[in-house]
C-alpha positions, -999 to 999 in steps of 0.1 A, spaced: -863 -147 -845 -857 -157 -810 -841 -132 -789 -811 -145 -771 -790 -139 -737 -756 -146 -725 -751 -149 -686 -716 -153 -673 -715 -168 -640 -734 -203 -630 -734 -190 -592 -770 -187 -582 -773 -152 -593 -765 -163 -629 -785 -195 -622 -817 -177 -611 -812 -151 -646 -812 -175 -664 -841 -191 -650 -867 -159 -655 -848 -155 -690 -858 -185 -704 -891 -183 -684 -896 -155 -709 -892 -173 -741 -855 -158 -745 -828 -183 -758 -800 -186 -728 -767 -193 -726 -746 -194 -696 -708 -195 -698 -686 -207 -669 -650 -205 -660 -650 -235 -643 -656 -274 -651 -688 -276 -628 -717 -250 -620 -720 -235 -587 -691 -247 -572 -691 -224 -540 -731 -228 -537 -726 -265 -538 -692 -258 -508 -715 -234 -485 -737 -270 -484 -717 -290 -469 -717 -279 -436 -760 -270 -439 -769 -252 -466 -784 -218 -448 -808 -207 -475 -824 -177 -462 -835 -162 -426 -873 -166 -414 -868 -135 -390 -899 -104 -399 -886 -85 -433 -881 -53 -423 -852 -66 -397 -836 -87 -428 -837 -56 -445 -811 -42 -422 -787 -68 -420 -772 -50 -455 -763 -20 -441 -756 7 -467 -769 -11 -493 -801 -22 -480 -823 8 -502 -807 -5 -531 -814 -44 -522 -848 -37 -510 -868 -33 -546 -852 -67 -557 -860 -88 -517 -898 -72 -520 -901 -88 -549 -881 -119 -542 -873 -121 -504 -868 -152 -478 -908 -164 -485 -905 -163 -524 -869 -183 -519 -889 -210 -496 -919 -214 -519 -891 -214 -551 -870 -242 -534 -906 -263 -523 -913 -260 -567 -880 -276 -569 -893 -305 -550 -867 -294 -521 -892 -285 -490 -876 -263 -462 -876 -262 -421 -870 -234 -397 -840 -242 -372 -838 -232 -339 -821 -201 -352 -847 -192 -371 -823 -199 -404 -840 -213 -432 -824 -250 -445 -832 -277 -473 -845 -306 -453 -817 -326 -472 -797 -302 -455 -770 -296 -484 -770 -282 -514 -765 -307 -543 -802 -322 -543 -814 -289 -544 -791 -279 -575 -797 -309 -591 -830 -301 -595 -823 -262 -607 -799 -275 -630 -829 -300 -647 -854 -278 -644 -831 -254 -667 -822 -281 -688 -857 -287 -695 -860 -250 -699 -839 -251 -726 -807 -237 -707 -776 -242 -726 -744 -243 -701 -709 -239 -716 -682 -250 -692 -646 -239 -692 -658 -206 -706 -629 -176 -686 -644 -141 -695 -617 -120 -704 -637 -85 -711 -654 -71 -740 -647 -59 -776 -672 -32 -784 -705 -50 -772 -694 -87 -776 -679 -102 -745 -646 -120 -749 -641 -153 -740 -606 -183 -733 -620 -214 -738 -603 -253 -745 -610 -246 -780 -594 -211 -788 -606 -177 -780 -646 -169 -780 -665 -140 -790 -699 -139 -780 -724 -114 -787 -764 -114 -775 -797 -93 -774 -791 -86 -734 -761 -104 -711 -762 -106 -676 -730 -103 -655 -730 -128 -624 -691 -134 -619 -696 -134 -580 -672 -118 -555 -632 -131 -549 -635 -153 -518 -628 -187 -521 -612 -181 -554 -601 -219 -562 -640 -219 -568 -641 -199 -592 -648 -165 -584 -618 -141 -580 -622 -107 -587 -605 -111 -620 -636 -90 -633 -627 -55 -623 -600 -43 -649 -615 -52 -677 -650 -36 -666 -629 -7 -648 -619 -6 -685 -656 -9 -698 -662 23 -677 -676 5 -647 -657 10 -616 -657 -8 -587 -652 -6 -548 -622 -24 -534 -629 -61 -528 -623 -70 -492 -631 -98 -474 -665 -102 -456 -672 -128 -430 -641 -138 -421 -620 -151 -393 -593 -125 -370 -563 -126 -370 -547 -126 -328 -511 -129 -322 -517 -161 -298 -489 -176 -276 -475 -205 -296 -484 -228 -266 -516 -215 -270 -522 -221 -304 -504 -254 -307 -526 -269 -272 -562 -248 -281 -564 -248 -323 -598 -261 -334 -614 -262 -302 -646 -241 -298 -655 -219 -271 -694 -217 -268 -723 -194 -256 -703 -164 -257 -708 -127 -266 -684 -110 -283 -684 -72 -281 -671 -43 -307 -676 -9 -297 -716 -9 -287 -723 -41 -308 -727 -73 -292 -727 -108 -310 -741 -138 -292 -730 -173 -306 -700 -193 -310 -663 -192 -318 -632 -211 -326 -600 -210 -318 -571 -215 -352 -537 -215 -350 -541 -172 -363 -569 -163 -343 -609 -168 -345 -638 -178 -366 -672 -186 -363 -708 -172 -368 -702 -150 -337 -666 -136 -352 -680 -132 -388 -709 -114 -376 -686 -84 -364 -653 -93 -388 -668 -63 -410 -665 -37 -380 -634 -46 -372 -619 -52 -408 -625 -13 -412 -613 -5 -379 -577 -22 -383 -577 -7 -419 -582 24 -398 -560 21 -371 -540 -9 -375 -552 -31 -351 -589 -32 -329 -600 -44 -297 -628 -75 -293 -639 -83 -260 -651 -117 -250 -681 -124 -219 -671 -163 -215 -706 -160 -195 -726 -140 -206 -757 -156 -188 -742 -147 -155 -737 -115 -135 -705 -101 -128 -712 -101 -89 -724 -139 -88 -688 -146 -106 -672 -127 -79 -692 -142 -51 -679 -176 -67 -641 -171 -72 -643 -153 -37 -648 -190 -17 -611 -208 -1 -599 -225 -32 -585 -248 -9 -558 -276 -26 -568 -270 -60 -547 -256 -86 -553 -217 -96 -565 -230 -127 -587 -257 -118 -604 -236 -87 -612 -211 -115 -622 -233 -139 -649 -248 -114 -659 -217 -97 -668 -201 -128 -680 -229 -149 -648 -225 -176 -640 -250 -203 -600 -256 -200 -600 -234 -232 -621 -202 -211 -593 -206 -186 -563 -209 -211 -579 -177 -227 -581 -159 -197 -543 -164 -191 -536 -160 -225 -549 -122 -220 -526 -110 -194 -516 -114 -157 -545 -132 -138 -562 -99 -115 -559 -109 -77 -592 -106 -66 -621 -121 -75 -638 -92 -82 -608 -86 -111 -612 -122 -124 -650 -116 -130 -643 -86 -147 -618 -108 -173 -640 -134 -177 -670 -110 -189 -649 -85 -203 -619 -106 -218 -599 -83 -241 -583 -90 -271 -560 -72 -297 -570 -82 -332 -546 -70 -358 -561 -81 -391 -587 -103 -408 -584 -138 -432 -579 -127 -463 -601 -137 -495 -586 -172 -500 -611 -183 -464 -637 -152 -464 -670 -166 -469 -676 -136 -491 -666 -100 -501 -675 -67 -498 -670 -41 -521 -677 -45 -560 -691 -28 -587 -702 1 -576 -743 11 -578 -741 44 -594 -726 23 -626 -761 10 -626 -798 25 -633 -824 10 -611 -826 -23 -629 -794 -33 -628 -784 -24 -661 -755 -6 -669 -757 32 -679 -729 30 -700 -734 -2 -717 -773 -10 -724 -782 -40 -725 -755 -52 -700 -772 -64 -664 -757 -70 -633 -764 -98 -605 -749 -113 -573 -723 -108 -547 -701 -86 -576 -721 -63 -567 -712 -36 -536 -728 -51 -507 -720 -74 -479 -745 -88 -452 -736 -114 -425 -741 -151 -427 -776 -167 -421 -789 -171 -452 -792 -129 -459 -762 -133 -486 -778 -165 -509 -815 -143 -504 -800 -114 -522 -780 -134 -548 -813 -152 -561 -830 -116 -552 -806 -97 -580 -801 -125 -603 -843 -131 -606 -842 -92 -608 -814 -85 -636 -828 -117 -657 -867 -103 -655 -849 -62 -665 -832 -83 -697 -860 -100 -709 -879 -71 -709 -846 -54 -727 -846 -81 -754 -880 -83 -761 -879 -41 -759 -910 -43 -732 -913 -19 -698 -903 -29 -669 
């Protein structure tokens, strides 16, 4: 008889399990809370779908921090190469931006999953929408569905339930108390790449909201983040902002608020800014002589004022403009994180992803404890685990090695 698997979760961890599963010759089914499949895959799209980052390996390695030794078996075997050559199978060929992030040439996501989706169909993937996984009775998992309560039991099953940002999309944490009550424990969900929170003026926030301040750095501590902002009506976002919102997450967590610091120009030396703002200013406005001087936007002057009293010399003003401080006291929560940290913790786990207390049972994707900045490091590791945890089930099913 053909051995079967269940996969809950139609994120691209569960996507890519289910792929190798049925690769295998393993009947697959794959149950989903919500009325479409890879609803947040198909939202990180829309804006350029960042696949994975061309940069050498052994620097995407560390972009996961802690949890990069336990990541590292699963990206050697299915790292930012295998995703490109997996996506140019698909029919979807990829390009190298000027960031070095890897995109679709269609540049969203839906042709790309529209070709997954039919090359699982034709695979013989069976997708049960509407499908809210409520926990387990003994080894059968539990299941709400249109038609009544579910019970669903298979010869390996593959968790992929994601993390608990963007939870209108499906994933939201709802997981952890009934496997906390499975015996598998997990690390506090946070959020992960997500904007600050900065107690702006209101004129500030009503005149500057949704304008973007460019080619900055932004500095926590000894780290320093080149890139690009926003200003919201709370605070910041933006690749530059997300790229130290874990840092300072913990630090307000620690101490209740932290301290950014913004170079406006960080292309140009303190003392040529000084030179500049030391010439007569003439008839023009404060604001305007600055502006020019130092080659400010309206919104790098604004900010400027927004910090404090504007320093009388020009020696002080350079000093604000590549040194701006602000006080951050808190981070978006998990309704607008790009993704979480935290999750089920590794130690649940042997090294195939299967947990120790309920063989048979794998475990995929961003539910697991890990976080990694944007730039296609967190979709690499999602296809990385789920590829991983689907290959460790077939071989569970069928009763082969690893």
């Amino acid at each position: 008889m053909k051995k079967t698997a269940a996969i809950i979760g139609a994120g691209p961890a569960g996507l890519s399990a289910a792929e190798v599963l049925a690769e295998a010759g393993i009947d697959v089914t794959l149950y989903e809370r919500m009325a479409s499949p890879a609803r947040k895959f198909l939202m990180a799209g829309r804006g350029g779908l960042n696949l994975t980052h061309s940069e050498d390996f052994s620097r995407v390695l560390t972009r996961y921090g802690a949890a990069a030794e336990r990541l590292k078996p699963f990206l050697d075997a299915f790292g930012p190469q295998q995703v490109r050559d997996w996506c140019a199978g698909l029919g979807q060929e990829t390009f190298v931006g000027s960031s070095g992030r890897v995109f679709p040439g269609a540049m969203k996501a839906s042709p790309l999953l529209r070709a997954w989706l039919r090359r699982l169909d034709a695979l013989g993937v069976k997708i049960r929408l509407r499908h809210d996984f409520r926990g387990f009775e003994g080894r059968a998992a539990l299941f709400e569905t249109p038609e009544g309560p579910l019970r669903v039991e298979a010869d390996a099953m593959v968790l992929a339930l994601g993390g608990a940002s963007w939870p209108r999309l499906g994933a939201d944490g709802s997981w952890v108390t009934p496997l906390t009550e499975a015996g598998l424990p997990s690390a506090p969900l946070h959020p992960a790449n997500c904007g600050l929170l900065i107690g702006w003026s209101k004129y500030f926030a009503e005149k500057f909201e949704g304008q973007p301040l460019k080619n900055i750095a932004l500095r926590c501590g000894s780290r320093v983040v080149r890139g690009e902002a926003m200003v919201t009506r709370r605070g910041l976002e933006g690749g530059a902002v997300y790229a130290l919102s874990g840092d300072l997450r913990d630090l307000v967590a620690r101490d209740g608020e932290a301290a950014v610091t913004i170079d406006l120009r960080p292309d140009v030396p303190k003392e040529t800014l000084a030179h500049k703002l030391a010439w007569p200013r003439g008839k023009q406005s404060q604001s305007n002589f600055i502006r020019k001087a130092a080659g400010l936007s309206p919104l790098g002057v604004a900010l400027i004022r927004e910090s404090g009293p504007l320093p009388e010399t020009p020696e002080g003003l350079a000093e604000r403009i590549k040194a701006l401080p602000l006080r951050v006291t808190g981070v978006a929560g998990l309704e607008r994180a790009i993704s979480t940290a935290g999750g089920l913790i590794w130690e649940a786990l042997d090294e195939n992803l299967m947990a120790k207390k309920f063989p048979g049972l794998f475990v995929a994707g961003e539910m697991l404890d890990w976080e990694a900045p944007t730039g296609g490091y967190l979709l690499t590791a999602c296809f990385a685990t789920g590829r991983a945890a689907g290959k460790a089930a077939a071989a569970f099913a069928t009763k082969e090695q690893v």
